[in-house]
N, CA, C and O atoms as a Tripos MOL2 file, in Angstrom:
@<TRIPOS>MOLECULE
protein
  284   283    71     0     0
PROTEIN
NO_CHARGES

@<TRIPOS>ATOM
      1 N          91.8460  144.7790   49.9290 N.3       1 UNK1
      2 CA         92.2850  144.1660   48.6940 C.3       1 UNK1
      3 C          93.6130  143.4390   48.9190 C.2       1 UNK1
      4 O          94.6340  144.0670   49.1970 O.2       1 UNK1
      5 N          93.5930  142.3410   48.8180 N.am      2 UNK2
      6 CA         94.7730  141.6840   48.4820 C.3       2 UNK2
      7 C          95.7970  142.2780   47.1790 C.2       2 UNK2
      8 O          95.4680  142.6820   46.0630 O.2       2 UNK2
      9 N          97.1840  142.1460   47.8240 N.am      3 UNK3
     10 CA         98.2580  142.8640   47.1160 C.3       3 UNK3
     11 C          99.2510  141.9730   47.1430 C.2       3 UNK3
     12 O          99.8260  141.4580   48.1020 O.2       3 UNK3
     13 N          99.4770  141.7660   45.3160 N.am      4 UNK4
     14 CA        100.2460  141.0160   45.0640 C.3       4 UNK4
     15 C         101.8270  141.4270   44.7730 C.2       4 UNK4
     16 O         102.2320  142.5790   44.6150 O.2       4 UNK4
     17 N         102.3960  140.5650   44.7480 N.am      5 UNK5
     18 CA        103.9220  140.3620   45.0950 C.3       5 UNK5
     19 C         104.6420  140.0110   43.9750 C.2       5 UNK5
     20 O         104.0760  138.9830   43.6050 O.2       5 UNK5
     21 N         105.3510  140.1860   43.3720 N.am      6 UNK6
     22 CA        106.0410  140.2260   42.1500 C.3       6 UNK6
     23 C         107.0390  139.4620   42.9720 C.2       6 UNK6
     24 O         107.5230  139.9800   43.9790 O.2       6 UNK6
     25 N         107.4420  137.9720   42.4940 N.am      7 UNK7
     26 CA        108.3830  137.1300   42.5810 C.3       7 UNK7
     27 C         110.0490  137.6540   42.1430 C.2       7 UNK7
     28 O         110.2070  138.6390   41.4220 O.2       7 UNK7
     29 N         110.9280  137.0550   42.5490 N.am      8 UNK8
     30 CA        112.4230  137.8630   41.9810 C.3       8 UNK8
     31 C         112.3450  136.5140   40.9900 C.2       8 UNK8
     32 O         111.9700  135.3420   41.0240 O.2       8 UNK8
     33 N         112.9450  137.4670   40.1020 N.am      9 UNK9
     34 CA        112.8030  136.0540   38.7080 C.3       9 UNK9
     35 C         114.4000  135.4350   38.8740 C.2       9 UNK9
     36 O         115.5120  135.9560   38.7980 O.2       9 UNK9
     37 N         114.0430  134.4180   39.0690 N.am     10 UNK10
     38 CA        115.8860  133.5960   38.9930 C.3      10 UNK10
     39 C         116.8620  133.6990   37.4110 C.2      10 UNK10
     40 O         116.6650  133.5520   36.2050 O.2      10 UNK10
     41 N         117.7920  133.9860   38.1870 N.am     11 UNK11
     42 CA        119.1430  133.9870   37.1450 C.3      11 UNK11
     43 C         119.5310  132.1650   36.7340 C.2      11 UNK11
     44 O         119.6010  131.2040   37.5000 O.2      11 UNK11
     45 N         119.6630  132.2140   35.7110 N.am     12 UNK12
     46 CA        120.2600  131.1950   35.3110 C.3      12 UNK12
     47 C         122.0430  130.9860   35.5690 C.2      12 UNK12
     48 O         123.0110  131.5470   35.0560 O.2      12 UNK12
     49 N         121.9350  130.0880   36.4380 N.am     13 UNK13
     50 CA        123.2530  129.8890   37.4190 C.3      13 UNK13
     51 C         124.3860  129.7380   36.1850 C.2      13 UNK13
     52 O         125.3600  130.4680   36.3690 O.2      13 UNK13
     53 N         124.4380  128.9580   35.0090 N.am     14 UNK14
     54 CA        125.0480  128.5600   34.4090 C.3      14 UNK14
     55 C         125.8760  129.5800   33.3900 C.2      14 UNK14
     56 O         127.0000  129.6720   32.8950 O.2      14 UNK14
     57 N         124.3180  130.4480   33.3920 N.am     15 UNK15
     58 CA        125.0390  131.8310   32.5550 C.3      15 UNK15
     59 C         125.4700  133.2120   33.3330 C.2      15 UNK15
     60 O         125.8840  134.2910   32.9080 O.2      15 UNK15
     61 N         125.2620  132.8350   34.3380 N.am     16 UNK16
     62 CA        126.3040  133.6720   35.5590 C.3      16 UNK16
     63 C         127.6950  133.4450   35.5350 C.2      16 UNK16
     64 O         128.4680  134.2880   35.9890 O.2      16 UNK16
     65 N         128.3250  131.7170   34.7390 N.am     17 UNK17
     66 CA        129.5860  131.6540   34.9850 C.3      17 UNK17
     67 C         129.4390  130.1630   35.9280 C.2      17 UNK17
     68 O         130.5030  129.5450   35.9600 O.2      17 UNK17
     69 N         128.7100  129.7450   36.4130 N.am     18 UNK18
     70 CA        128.7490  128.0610   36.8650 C.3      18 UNK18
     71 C         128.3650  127.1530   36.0730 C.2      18 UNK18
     72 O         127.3490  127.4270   35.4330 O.2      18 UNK18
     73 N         128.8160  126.1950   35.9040 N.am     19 UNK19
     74 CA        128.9840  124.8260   34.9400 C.3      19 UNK19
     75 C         128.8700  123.5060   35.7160 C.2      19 UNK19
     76 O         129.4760  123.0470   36.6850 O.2      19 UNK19
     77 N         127.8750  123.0650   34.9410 N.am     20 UNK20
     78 CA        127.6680  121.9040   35.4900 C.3      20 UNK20
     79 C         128.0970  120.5730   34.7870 C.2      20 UNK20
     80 O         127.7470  120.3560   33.6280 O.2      20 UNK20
     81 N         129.0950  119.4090   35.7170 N.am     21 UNK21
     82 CA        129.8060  118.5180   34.9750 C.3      21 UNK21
     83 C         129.2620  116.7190   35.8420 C.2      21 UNK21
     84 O         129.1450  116.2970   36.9930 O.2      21 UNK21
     85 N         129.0950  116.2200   34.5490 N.am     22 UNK22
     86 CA        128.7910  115.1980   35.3810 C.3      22 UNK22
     87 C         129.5330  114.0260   35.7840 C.2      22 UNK22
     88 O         129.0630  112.9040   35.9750 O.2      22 UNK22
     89 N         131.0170  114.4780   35.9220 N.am     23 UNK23
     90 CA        131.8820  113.8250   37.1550 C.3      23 UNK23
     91 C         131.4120  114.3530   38.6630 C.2      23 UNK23
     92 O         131.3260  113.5690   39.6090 O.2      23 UNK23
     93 N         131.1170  115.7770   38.7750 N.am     24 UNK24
     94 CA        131.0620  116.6540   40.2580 C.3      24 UNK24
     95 C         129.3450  116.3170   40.8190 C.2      24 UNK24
     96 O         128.2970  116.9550   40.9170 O.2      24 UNK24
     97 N         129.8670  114.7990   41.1180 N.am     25 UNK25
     98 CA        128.3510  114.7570   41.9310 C.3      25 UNK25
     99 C         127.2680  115.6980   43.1550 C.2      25 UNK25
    100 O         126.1520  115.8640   43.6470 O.2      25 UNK25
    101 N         128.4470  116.0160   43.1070 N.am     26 UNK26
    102 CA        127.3020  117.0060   44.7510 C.3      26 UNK26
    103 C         126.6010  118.0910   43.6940 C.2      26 UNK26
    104 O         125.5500  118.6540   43.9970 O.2      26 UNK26
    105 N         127.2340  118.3170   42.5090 N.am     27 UNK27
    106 CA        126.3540  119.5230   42.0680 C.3      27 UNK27
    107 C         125.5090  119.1740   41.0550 C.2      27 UNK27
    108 O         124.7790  120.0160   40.5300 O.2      27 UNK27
    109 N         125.5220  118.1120   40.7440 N.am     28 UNK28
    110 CA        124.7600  117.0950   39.5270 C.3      28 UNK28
    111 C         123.7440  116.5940   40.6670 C.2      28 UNK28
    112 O         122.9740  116.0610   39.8680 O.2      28 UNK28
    113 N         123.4040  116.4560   41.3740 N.am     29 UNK29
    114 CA        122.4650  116.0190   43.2690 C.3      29 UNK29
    115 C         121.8420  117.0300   43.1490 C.2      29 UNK29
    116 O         120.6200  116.9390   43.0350 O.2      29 UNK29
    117 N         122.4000  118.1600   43.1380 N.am     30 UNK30
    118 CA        121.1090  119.4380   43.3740 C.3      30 UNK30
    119 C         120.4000  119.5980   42.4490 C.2      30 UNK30
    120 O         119.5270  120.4570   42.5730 O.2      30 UNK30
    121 N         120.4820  118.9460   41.3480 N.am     31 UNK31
    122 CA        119.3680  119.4000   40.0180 C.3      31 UNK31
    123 C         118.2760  118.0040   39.8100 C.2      31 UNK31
    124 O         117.5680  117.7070   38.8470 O.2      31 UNK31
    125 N         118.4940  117.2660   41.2390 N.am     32 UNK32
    126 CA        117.7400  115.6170   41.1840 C.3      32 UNK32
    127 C         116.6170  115.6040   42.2210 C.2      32 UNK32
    128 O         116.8550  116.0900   43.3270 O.2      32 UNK32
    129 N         115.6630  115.1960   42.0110 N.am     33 UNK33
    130 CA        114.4830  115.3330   43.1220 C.3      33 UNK33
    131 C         115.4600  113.8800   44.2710 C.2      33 UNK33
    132 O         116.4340  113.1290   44.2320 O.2      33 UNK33
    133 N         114.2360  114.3050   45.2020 N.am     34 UNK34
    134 CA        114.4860  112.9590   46.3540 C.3      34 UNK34
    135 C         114.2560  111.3950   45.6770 C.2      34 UNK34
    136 O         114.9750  110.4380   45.9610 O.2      34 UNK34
    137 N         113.1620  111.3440   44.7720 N.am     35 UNK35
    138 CA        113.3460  109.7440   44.0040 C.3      35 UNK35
    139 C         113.6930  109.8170   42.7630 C.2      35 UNK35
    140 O         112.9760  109.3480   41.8780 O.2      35 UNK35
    141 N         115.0920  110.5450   42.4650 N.am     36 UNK36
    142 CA        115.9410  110.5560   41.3290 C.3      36 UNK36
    143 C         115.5830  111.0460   39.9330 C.2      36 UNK36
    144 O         116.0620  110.6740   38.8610 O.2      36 UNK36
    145 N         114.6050  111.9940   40.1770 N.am     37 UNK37
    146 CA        113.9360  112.9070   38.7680 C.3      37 UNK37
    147 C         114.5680  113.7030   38.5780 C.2      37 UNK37
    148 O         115.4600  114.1540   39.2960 O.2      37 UNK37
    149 N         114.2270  114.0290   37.5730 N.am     38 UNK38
    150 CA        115.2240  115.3140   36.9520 C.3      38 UNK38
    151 C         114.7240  116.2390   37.3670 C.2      38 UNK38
    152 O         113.5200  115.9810   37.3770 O.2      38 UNK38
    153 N         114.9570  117.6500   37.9080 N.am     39 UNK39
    154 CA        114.6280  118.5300   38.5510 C.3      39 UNK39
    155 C         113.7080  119.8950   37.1130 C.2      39 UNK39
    156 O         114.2750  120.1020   36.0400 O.2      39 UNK39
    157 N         112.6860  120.4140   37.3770 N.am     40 UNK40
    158 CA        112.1710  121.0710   35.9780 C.3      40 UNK40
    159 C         112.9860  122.1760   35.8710 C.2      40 UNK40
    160 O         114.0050  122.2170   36.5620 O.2      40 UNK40
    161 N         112.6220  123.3750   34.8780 N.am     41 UNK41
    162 CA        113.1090  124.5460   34.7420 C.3      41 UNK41
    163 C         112.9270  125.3710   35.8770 C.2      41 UNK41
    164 O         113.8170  126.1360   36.2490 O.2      41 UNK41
    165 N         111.4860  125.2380   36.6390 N.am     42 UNK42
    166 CA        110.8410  126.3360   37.1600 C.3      42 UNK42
    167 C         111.2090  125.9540   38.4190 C.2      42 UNK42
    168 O         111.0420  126.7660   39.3290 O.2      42 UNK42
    169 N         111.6950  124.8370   38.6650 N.am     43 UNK43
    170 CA        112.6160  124.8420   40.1340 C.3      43 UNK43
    171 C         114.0030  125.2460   40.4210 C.2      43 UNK43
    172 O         114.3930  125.7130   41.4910 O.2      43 UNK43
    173 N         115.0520  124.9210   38.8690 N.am     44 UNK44
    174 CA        116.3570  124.9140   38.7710 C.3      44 UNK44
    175 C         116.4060  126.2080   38.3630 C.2      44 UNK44
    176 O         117.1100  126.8590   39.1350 O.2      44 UNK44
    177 N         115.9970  126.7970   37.5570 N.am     45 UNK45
    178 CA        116.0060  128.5590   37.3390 C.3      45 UNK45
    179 C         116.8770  128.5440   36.1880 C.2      45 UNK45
    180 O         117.3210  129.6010   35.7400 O.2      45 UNK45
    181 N         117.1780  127.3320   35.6330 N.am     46 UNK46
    182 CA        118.2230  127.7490   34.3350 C.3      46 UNK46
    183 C         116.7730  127.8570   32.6990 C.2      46 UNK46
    184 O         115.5870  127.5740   32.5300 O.2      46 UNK46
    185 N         117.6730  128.3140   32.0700 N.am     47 UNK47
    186 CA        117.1320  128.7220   30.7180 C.3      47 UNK47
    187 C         117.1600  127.6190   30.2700 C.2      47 UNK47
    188 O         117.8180  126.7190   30.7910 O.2      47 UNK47
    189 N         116.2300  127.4290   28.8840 N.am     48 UNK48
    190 CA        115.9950  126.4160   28.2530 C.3      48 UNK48
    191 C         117.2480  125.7690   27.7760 C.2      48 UNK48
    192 O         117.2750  124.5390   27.7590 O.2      48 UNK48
    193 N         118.1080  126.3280   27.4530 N.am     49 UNK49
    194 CA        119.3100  126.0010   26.7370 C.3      49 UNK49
    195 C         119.8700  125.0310   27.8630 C.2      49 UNK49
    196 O         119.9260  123.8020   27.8350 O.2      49 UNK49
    197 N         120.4360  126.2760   29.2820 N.am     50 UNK50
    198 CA        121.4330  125.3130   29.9710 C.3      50 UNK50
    199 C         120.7490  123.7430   31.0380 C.2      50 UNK50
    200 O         121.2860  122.8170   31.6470 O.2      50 UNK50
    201 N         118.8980  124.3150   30.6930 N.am     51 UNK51
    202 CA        118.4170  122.6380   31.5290 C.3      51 UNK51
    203 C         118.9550  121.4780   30.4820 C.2      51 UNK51
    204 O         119.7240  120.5270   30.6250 O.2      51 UNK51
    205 N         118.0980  122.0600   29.2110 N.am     52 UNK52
    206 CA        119.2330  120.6900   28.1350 C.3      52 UNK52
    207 C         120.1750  120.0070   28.9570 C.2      52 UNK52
    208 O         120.0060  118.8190   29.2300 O.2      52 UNK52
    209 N         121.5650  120.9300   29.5510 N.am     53 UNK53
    210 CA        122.6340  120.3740   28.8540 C.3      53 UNK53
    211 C         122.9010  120.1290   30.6640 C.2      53 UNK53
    212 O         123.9250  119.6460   31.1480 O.2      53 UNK53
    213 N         121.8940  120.5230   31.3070 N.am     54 UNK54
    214 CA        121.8140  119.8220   32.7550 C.3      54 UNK54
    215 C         121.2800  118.1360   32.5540 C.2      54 UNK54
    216 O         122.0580  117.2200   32.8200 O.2      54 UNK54
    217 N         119.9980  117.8940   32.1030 N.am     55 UNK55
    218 CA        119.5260  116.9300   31.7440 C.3      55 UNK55
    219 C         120.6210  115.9800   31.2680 C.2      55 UNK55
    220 O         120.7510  114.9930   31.9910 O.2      55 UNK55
    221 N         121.4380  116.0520   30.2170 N.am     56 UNK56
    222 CA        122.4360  115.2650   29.7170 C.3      56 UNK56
    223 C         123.5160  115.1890   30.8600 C.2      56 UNK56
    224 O         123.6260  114.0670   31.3540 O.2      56 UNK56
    225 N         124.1610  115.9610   31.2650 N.am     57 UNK57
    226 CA        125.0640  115.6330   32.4160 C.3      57 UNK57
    227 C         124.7640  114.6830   33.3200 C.2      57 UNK57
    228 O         125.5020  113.7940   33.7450 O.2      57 UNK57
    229 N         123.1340  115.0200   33.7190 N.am     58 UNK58
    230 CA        122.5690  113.9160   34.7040 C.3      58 UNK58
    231 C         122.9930  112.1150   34.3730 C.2      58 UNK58
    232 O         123.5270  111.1880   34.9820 O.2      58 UNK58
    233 N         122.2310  112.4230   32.7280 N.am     59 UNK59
    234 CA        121.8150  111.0280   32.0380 C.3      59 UNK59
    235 C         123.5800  110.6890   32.0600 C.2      59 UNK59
    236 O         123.6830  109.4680   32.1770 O.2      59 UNK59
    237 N         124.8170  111.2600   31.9970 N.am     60 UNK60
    238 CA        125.9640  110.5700   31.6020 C.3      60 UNK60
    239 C         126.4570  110.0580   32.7400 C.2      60 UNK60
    240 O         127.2870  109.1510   32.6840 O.2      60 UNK60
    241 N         125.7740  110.8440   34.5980 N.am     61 UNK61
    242 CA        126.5350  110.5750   35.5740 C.3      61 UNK61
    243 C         125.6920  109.0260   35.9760 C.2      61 UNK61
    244 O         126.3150  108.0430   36.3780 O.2      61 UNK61
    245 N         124.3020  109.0420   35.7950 N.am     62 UNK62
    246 CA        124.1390  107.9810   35.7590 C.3      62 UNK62
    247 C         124.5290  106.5210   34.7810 C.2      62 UNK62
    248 O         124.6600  105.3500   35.1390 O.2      62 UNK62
    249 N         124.6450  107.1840   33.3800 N.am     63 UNK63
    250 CA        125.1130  105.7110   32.9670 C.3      63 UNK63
    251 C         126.6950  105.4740   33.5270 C.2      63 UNK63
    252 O         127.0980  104.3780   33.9160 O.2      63 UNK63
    253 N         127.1980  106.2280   33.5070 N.am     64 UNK64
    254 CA        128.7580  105.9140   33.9070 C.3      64 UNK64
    255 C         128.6500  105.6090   35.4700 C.2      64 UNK64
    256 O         129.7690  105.6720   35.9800 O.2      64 UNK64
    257 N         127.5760  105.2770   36.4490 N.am     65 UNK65
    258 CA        127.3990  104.5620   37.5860 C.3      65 UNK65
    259 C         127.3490  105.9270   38.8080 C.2      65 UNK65
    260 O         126.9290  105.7170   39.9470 O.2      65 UNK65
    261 N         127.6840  106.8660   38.5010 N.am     66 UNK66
    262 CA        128.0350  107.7350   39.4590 C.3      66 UNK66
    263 C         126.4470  108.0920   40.5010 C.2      66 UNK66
    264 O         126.4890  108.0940   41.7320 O.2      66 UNK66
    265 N         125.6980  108.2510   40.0380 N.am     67 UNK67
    266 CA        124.4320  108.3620   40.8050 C.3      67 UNK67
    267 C         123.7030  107.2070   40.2120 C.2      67 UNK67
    268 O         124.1280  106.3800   39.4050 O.2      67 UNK67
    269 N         122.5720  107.2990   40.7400 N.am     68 UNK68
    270 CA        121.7080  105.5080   40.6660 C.3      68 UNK68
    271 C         120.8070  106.0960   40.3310 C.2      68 UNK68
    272 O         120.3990  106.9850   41.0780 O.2      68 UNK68
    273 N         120.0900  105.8230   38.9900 N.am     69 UNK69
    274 CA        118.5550  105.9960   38.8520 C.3      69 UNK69
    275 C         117.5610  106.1720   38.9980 C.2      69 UNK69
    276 O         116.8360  106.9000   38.3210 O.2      69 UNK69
    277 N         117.1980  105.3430   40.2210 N.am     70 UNK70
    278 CA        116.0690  105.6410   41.1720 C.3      70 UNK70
    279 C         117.0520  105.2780   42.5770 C.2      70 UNK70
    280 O         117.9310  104.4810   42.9040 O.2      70 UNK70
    281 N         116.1250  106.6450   43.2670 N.am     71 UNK71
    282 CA        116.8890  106.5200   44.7720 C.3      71 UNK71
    283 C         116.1690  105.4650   46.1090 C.2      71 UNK71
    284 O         116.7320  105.3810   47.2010 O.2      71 UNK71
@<TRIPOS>BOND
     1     1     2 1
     2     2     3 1
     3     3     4 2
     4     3     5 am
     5     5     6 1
     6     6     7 1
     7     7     8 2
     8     7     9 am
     9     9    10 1
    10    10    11 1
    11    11    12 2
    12    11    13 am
    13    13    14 1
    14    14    15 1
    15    15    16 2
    16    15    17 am
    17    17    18 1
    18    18    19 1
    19    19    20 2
    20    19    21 am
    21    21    22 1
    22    22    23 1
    23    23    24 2
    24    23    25 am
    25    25    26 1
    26    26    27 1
    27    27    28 2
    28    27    29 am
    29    29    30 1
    30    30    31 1
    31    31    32 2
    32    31    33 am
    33    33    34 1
    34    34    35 1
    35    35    36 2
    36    35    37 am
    37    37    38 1
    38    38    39 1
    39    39    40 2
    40    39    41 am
    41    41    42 1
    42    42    43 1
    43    43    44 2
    44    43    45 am
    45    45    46 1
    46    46    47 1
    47    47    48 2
    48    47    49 am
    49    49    50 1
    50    50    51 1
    51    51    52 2
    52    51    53 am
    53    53    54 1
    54    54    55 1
    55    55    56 2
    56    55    57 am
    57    57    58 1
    58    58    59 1
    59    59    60 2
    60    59    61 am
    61    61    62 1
    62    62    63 1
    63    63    64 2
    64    63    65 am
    65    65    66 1
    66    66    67 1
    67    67    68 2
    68    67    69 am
    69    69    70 1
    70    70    71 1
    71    71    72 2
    72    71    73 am
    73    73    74 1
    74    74    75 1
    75    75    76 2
    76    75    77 am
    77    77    78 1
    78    78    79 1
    79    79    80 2
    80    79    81 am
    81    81    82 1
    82    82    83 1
    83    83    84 2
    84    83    85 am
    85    85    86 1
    86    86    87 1
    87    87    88 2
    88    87    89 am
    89    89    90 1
    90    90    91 1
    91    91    92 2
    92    91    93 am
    93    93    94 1
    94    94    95 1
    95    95    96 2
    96    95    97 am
    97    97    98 1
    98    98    99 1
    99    99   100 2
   100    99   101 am
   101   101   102 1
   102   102   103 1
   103   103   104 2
   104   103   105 am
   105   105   106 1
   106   106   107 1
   107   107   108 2
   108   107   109 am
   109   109   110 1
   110   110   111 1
   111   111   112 2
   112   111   113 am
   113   113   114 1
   114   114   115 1
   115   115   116 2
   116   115   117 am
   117   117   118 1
   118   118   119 1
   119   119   120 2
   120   119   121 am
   121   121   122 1
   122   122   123 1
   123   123   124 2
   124   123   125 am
   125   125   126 1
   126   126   127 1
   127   127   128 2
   128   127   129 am
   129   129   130 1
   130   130   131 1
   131   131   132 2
   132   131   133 am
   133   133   134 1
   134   134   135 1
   135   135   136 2
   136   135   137 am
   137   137   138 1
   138   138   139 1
   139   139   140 2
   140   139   141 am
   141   141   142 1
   142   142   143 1
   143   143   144 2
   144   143   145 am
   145   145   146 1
   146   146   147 1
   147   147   148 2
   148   147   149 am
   149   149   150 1
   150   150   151 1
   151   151   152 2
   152   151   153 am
   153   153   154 1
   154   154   155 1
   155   155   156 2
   156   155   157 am
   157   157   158 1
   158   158   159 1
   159   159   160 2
   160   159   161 am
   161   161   162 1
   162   162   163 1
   163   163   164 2
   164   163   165 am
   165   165   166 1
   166   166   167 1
   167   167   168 2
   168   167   169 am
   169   169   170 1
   170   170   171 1
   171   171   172 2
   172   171   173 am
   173   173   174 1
   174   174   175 1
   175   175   176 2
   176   175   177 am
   177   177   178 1
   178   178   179 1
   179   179   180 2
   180   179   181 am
   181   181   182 1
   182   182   183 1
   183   183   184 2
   184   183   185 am
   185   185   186 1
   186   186   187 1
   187   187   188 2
   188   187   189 am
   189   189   190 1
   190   190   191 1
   191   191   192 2
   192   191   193 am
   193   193   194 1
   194   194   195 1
   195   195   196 2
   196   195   197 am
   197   197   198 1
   198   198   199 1
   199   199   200 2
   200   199   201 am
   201   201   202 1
   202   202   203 1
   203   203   204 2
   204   203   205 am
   205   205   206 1
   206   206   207 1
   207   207   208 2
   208   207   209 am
   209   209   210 1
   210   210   211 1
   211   211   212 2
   212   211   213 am
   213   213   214 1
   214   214   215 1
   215   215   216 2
   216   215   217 am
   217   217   218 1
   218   218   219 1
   219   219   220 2
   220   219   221 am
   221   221   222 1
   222   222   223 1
   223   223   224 2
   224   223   225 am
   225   225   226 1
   226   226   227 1
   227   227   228 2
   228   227   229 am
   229   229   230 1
   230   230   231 1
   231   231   232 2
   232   231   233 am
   233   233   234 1
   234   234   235 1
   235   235   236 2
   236   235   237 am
   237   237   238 1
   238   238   239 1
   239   239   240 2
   240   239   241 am
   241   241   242 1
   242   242   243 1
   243   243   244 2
   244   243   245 am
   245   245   246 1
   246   246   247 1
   247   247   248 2
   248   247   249 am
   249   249   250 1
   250   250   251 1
   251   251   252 2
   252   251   253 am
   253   253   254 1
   254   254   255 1
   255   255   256 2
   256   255   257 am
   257   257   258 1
   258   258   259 1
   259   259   260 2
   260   259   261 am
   261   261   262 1
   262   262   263 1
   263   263   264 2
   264   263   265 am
   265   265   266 1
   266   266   267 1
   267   267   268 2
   268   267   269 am
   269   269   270 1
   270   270   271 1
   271   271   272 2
   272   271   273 am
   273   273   274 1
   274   274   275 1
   275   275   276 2
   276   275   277 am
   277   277   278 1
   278   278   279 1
   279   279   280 2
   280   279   281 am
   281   281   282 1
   282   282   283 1
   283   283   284 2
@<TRIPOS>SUBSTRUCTURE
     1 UNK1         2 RESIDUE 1 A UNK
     2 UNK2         6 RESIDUE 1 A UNK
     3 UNK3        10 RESIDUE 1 A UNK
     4 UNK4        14 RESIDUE 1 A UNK
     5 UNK5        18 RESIDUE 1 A UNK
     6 UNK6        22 RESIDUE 1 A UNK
     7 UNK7        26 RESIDUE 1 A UNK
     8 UNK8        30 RESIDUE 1 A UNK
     9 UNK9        34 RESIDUE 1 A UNK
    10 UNK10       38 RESIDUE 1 A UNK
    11 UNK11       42 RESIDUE 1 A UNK
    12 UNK12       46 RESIDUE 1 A UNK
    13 UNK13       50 RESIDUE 1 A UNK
    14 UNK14       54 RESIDUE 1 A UNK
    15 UNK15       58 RESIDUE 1 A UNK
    16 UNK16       62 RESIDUE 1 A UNK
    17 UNK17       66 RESIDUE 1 A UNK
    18 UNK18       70 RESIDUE 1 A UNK
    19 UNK19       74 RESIDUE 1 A UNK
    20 UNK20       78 RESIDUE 1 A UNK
    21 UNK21       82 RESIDUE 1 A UNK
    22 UNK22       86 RESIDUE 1 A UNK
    23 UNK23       90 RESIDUE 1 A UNK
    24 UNK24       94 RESIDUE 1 A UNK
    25 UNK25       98 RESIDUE 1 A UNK
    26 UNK26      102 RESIDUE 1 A UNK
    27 UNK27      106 RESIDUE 1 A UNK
    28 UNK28      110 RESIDUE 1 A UNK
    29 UNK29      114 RESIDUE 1 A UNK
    30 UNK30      118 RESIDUE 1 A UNK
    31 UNK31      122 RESIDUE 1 A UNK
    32 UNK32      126 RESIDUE 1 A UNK
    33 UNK33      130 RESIDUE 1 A UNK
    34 UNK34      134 RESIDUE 1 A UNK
    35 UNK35      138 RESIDUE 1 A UNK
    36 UNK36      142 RESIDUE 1 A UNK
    37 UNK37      146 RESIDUE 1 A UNK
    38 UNK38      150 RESIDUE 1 A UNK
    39 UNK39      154 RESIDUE 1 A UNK
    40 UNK40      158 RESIDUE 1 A UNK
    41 UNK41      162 RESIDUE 1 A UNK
    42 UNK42      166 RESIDUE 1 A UNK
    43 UNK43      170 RESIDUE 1 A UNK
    44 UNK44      174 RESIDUE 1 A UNK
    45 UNK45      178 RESIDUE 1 A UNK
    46 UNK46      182 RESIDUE 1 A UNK
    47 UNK47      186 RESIDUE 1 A UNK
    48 UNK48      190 RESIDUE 1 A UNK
    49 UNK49      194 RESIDUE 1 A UNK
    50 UNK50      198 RESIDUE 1 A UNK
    51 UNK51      202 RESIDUE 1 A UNK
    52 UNK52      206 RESIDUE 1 A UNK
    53 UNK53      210 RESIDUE 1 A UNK
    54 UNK54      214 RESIDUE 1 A UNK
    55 UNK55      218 RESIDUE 1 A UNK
    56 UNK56      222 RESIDUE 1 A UNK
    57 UNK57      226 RESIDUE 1 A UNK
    58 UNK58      230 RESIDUE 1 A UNK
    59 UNK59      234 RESIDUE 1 A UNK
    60 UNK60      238 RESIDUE 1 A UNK
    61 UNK61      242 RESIDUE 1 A UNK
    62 UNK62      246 RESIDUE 1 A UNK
    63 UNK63      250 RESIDUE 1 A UNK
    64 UNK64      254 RESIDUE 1 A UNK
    65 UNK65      258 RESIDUE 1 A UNK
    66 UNK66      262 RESIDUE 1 A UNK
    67 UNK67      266 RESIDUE 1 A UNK
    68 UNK68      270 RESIDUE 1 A UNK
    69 UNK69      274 RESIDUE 1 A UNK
    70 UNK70      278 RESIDUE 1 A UNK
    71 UNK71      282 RESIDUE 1 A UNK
């Protein structure tokens, strides 16, 4: 019989105490695929609340020029 494995469920980084700002590009990069998508919940591990307010950080670093739209 195959025996399954109970995944470790991810902590939401943000409500551990990390913040995400979208001046600090290297950490606004890790929540972006390779052709400039927004990264989902079930990859980033944050809660519904803090992807929101990931999503918006993204959208402000790009309009204010800091990352490029499509890569």
């Amino acid at each position: 019989m195959a025996e399954f494995r109970r995944k470790k469920k991810k902590i939401c980084q943000m409500c551990a105490g990390k913040s995400v700002d979208y001046k600090d590009v290297m950490i606004v990069n890790k929540y972006i695929s390779d052709k400039g998508k927004i990264l989902p919940r079930r990859m980033t591990g944050a809660c519904a609340k803090h992807q929101r307010h990931i999503a918006e950080q993204i959208k402000y670093a790009r309009f204010m020029a800091l990352i490029p739209y499509v890569k």
